[in-house]
N, CA, C and O of each residue as an XYZ file, in Angstrom:
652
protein
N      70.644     97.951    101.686
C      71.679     97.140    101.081
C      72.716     98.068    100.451
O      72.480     99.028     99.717
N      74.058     97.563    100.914
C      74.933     98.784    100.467
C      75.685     98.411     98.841
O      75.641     97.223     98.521
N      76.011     98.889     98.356
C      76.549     98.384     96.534
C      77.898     98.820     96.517
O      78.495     99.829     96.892
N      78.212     97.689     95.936
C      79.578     98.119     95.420
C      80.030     98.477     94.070
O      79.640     97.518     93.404
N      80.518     99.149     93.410
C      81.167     99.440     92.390
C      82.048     98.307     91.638
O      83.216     98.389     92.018
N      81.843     97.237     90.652
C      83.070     96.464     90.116
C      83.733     96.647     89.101
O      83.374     96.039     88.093
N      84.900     97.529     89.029
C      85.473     98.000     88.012
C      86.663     96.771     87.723
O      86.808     95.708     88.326
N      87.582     97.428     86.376
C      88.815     96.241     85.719
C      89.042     96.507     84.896
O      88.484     97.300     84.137
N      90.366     95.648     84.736
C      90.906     95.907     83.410
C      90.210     95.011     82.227
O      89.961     93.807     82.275
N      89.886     96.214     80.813
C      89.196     95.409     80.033
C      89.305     93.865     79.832
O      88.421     93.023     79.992
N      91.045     93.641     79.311
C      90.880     92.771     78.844
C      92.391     91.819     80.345
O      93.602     91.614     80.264
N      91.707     91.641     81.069
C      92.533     90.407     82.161
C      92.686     88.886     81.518
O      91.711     88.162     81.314
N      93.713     88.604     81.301
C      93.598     86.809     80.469
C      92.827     86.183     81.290
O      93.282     86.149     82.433
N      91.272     85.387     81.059
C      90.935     84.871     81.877
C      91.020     83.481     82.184
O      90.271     82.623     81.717
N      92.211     83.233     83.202
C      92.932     82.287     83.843
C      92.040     81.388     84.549
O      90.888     81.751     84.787
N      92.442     80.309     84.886
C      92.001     79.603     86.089
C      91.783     80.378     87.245
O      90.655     80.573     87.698
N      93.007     80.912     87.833
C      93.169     82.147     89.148
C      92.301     83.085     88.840
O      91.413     83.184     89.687
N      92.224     83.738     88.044
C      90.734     84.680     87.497
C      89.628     84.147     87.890
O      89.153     84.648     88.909
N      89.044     83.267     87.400
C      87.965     82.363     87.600
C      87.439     81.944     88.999
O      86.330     81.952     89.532
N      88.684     81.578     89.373
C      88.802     81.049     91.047
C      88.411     82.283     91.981
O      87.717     82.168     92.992
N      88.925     83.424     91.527
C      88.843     85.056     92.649
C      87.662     85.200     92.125
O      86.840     85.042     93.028
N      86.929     85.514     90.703
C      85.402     85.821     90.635
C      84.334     84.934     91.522
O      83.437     85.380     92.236
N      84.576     83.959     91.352
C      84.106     82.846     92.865
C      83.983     83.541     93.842
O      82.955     83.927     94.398
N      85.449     83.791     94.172
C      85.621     83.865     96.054
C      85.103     85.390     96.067
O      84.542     85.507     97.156
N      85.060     86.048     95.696
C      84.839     87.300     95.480
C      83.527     87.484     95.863
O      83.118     87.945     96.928
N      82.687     86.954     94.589
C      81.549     86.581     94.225
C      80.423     86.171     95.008
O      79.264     86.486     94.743
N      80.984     85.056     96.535
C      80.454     84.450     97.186
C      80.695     85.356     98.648
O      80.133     85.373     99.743
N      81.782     86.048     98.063
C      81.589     86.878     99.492
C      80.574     88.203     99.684
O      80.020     88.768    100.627
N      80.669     88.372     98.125
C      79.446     89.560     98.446
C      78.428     89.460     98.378
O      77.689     90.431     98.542
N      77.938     88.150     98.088
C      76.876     87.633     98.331
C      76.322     87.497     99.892
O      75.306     87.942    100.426
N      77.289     86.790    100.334
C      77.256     86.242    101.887
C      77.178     87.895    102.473
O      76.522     88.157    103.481
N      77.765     88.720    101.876
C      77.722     89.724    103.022
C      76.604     91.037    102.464
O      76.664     92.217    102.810
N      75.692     90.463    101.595
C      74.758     90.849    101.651
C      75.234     92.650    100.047
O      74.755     93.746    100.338
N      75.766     92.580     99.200
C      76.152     93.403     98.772
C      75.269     93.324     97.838
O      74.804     92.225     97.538
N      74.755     94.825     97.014
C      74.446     94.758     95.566
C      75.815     95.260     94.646
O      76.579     96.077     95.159
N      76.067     94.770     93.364
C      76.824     95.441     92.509
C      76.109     96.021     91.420
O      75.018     95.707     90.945
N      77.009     97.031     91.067
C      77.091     98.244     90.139
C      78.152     97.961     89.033
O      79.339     98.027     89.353
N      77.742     97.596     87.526
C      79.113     97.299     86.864
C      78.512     97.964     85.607
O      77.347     98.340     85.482
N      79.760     98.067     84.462
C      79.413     98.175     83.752
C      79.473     97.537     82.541
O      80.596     97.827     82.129
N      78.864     96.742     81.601
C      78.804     94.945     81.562
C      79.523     95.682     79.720
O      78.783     95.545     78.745
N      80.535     96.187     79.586
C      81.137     95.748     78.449
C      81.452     94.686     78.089
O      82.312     94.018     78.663
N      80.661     94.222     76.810
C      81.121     92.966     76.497
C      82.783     91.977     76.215
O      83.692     92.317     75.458
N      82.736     90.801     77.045
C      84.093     90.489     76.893
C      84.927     91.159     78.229
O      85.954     90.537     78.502
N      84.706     92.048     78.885
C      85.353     92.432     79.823
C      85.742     92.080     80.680
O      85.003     91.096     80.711
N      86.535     91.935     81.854
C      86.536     91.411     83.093
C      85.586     91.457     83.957
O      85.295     90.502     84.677
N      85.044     92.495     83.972
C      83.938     93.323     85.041
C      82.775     92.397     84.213
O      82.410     91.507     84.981
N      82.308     92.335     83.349
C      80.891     91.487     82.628
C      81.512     89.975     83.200
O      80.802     89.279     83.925
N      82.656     89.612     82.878
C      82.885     88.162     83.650
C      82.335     87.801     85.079
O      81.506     87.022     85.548
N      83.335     88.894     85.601
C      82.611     88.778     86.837
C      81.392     89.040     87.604
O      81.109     88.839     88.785
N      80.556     89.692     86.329
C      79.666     89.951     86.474
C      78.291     88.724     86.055
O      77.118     88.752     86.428
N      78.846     87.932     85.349
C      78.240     86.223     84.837
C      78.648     85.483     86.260
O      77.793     84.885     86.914
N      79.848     85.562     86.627
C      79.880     84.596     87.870
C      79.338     85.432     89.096
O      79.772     84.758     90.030
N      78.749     86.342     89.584
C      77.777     87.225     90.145
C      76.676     86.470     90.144
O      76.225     86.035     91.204
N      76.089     86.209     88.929
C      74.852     86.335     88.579
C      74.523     84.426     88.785
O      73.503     83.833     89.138
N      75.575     84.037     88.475
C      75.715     82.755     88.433
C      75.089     81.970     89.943
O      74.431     80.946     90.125
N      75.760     83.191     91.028
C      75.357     82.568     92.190
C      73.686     83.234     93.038
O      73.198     83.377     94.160
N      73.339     83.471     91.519
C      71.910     84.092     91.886
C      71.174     85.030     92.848
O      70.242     84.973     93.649
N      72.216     86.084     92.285
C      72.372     87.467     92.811
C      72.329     88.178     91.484
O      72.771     87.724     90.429
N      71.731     89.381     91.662
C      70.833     89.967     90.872
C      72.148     91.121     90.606
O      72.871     91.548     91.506
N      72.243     91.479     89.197
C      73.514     92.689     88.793
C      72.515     93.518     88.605
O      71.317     93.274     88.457
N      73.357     94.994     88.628
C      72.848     96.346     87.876
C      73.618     96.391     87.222
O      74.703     95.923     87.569
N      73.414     97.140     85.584
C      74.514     97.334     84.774
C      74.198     98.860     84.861
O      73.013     99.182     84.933
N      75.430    100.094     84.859
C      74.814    100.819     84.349
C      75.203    101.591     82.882
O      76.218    102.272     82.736
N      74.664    101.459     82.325
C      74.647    102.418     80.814
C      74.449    103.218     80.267
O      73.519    103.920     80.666
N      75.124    103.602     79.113
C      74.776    105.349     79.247
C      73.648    105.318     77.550
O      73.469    104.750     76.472
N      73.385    105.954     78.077
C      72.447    106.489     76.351
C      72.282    107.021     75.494
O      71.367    106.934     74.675
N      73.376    107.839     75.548
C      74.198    108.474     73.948
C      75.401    107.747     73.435
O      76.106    107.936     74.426
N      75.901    107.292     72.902
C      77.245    106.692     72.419
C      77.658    106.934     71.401
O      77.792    106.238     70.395
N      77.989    108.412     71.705
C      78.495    109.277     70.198
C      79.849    108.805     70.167
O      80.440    108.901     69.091
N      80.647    108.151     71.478
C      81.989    107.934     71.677
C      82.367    106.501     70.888
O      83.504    106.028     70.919
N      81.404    105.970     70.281
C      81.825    104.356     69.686
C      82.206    103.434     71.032
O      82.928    102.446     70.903
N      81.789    103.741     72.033
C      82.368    102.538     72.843
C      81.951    101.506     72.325
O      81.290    101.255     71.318
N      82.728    100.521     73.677
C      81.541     98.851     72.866
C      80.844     98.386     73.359
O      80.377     98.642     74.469
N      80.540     97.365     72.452
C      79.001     97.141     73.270
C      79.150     96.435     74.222
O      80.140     95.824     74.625
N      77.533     96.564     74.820
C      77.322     96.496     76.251
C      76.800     95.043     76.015
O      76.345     94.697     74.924
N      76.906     94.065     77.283
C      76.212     92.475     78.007
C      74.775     93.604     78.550
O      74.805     94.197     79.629
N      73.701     93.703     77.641
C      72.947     94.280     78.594
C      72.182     92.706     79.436
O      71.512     92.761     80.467
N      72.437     91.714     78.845
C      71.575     90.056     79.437
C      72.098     89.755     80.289
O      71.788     88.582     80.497
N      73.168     90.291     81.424
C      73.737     89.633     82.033
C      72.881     90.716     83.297
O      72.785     90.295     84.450
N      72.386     91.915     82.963
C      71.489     92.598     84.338
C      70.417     92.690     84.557
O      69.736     92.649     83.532
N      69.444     92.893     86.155
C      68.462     92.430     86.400
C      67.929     93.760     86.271
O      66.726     93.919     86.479
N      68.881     95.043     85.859
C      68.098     96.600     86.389
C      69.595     97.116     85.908
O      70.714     96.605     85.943
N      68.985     98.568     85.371
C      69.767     99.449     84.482
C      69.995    100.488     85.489
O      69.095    100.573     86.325
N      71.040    101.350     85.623
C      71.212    102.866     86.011
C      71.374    103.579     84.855
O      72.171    103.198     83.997
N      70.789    104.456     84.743
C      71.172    105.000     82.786
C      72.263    106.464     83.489
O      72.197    107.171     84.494
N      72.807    106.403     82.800
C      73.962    108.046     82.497
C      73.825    108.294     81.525
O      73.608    107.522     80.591
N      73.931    109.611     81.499
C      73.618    110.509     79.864
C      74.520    109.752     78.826
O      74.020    108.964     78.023
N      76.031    110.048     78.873
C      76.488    109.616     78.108
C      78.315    108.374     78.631
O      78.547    107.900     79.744
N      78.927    108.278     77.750
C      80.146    107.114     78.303
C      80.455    107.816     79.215
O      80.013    107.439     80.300
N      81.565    109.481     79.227
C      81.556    110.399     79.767
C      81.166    109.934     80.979
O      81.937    109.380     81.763
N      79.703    110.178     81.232
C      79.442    110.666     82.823
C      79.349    109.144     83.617
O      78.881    109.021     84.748
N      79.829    108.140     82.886
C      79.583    106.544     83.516
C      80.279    106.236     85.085
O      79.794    105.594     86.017
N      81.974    107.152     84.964
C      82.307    107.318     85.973
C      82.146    107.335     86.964
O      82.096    106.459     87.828
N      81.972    109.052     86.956
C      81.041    110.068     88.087
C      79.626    108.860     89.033
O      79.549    108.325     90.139
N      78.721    108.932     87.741
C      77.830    108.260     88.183
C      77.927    106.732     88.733
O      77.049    106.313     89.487
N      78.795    106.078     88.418
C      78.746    104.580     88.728
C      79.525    104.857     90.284
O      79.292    104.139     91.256
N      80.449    105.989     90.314
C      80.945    106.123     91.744
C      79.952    106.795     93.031
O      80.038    106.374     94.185
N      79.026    107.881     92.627
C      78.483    108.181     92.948
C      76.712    107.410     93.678
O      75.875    107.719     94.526
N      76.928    106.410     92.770
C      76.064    105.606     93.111
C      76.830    103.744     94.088
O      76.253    102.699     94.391
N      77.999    104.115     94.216
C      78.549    102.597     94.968
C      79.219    103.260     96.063
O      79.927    104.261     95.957
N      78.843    102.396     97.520
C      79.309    102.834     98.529
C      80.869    101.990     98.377
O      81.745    102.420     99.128
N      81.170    101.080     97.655
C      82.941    101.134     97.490
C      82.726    100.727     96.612
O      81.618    100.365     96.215
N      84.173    100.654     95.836
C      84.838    100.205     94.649
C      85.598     98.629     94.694
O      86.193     98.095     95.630
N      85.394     98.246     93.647
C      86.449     96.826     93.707
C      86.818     96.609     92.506
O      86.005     96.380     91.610
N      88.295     96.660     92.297
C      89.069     96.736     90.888
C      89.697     95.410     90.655
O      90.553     94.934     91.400
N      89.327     94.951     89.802
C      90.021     94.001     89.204
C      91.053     93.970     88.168
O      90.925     93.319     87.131
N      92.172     94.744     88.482
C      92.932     94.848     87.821
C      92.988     96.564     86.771
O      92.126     96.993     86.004
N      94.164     97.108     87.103
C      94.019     98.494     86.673
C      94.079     98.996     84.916
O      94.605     98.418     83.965
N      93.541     99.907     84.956
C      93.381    100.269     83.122
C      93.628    101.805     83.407
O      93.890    102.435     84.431
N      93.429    102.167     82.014
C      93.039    104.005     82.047
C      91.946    104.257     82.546
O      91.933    105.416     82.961
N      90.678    103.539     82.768
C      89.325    103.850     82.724
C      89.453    103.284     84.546
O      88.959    104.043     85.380
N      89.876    102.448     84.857
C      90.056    102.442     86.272
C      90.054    103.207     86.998
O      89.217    103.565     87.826
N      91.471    103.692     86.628
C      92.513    105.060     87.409
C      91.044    106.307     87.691
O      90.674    106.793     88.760
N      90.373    106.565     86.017
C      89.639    107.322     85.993
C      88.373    107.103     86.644
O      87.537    108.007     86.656
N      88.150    105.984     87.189
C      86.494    105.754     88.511
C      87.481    105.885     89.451
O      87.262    106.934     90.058
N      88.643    105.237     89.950
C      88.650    105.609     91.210
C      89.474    106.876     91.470
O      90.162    106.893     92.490
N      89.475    108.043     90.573
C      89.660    109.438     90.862
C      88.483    109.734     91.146
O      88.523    110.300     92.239
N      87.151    109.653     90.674
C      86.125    110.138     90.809
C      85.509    110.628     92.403
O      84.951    111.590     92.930
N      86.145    108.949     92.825
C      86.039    108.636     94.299
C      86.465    110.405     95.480
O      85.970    110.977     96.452
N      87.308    110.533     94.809
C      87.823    111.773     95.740
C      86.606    113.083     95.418
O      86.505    113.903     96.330
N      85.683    113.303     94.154
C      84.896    114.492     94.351
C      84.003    113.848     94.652
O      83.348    114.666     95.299
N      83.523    113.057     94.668
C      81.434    112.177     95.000
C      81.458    111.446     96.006
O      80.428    110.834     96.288
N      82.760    111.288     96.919
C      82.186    110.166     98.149
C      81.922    110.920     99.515
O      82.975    111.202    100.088
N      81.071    111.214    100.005
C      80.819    111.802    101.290
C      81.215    110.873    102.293
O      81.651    111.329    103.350
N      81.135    109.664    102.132
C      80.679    109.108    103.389
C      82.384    108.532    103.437
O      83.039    107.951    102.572
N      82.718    108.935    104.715
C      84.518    108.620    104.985
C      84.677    107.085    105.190
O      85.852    106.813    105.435
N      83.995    106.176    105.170
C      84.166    105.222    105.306
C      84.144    104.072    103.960
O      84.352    102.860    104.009
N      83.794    104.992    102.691
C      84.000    104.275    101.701
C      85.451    103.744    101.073
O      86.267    104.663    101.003
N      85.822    102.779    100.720
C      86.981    102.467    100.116
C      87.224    101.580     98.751
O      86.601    100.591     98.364
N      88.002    102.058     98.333
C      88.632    101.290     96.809
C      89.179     99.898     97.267
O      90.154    100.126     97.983
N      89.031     98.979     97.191
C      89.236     97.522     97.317
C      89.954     97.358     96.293
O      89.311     97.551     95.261
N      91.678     96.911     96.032
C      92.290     97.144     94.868
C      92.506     94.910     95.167
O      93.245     94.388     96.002
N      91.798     94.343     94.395
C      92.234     92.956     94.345
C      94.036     93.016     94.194
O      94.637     93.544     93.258
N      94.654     92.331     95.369
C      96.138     92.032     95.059
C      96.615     91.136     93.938
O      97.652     91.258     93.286
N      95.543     90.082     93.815
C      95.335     89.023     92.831
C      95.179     89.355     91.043
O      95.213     88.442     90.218
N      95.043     90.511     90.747
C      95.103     91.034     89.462
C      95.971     92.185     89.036
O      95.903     92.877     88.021
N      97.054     92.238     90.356
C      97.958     93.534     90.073
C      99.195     93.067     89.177
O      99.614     91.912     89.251
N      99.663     93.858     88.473
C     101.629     93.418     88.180
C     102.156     94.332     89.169
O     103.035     94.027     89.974
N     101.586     95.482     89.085
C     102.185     96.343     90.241
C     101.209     97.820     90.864
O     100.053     98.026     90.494
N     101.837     98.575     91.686
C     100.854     99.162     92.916
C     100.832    100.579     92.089
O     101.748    100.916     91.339
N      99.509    101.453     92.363
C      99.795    102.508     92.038
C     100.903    103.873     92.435
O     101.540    104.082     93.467
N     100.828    104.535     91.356
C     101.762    105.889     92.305
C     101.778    106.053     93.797
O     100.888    105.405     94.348
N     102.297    106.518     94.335
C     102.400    106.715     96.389
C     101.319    107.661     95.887
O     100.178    107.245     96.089
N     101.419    108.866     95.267
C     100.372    110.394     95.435
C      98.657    109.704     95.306
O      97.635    110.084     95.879
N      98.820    108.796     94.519
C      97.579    108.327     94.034
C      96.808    107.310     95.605
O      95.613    107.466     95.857
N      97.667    106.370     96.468
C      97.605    105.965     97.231
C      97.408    106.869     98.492
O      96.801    106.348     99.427
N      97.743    107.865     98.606
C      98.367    108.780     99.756
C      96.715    109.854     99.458
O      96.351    110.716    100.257
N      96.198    109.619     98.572
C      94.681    110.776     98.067
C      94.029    109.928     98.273
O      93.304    110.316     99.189
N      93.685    108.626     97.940
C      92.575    108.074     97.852
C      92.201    106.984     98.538
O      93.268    106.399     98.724
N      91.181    106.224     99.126
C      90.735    105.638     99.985
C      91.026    103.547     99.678
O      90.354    102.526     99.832
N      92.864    104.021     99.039
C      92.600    102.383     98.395
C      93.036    101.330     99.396
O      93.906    101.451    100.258
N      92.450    100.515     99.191
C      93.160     99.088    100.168
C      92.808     98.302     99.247
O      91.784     98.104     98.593
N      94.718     97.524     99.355
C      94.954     96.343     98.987
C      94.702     94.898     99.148
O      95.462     94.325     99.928
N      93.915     94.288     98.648
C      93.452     93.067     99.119
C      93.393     92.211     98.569
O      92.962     92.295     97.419
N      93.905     90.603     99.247
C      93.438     89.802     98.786
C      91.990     89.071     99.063
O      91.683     89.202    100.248
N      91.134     88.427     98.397
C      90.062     87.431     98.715
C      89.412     87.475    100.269
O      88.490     88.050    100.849
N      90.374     86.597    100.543
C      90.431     86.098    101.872
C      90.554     87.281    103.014
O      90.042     87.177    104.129
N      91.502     88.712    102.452
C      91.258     89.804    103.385
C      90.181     90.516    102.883
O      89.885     91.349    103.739
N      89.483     90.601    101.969
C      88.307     91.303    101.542
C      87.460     91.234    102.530
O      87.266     92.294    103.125
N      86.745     90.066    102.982
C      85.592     89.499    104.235
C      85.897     89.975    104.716
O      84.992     90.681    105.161
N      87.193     90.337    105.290
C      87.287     91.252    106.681
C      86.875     92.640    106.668
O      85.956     93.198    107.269
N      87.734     93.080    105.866
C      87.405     94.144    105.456
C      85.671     95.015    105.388
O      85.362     96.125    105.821
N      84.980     94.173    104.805
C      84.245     94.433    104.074
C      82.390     94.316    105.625
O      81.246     94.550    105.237
């Protein structure tokens, strides 16, 4: 079973249209047989979508780290069926990329940008890709950033294909 990575922006207003794509999203990676990899900050987008995941009775990994000298915040650890631990916030990245054969962003942050850079030192396998939801963008990344890294733009409905 191959996993995907579900990264986002912390805080996405969560809309009707939000709601509606964690669905379609949701039901597609189900149907196509995916595990996810998130990391269930509470309140987040990624823990949202990680409740409507779980909702359709499919099993999450959260993964977490186990030092938190950094004050992050806290973690939904109730929303996962199985932990990946990383040393610390730090290495959550690395490791959450390193462990998902693609990425799927829901909307971009600082901490985004920073998993799917990761993508360029830890992915061996050339066929992995950043799934950038079209549905949570205002706008596209840099060309250099696009032109390095393995992203495709998608909506919902082109995800299945894709995928």
């Amino acid at each position: 079973m191959d996993t995907i990575g579900i990264i986002g922006s912390t805080k996405l207003e969560q809309t009707a249209e939000l709601v509606q794509l964690c669905k379609d999203v949701s039901g597609i990676l189900v149907k196509k047989g995916y595990a996810v990899l998130l990391n269930p900050s509470t309140g987040s987008t990624v823990d949202f979508f990680g409740r409507e995941f779980k909702r359709q009775k499919w099993s999450v990994t959260g993964i977490i780290f186990d030092c938190n000298t950094e004050g992050y915040p806290e973690l939904d650890k109730g929303i996962c069926d199985g932990f990946l631990h990383c040393s610390t916030w730090e290495s959550q990245p690395r490791d959450l990329v390193k462990n998902s054969r693609h990425l799927l962003v829901l909307g971009f942050s600082i901490g985004t940008t920073w998993e799917m850079c990761m993508s360029k030192f830890y992915w061996i396998d050339k066929q992995s890709r950043i799934f950038v939801m079209k549905e949570t963008l205002k706008e596209r990344l840099p060309k250099y950033m696009e032109e390095l890294l393995p992203i495709v733009y998608v909506t919902a409905k082109e995800l299945d294909y894709h995928l």
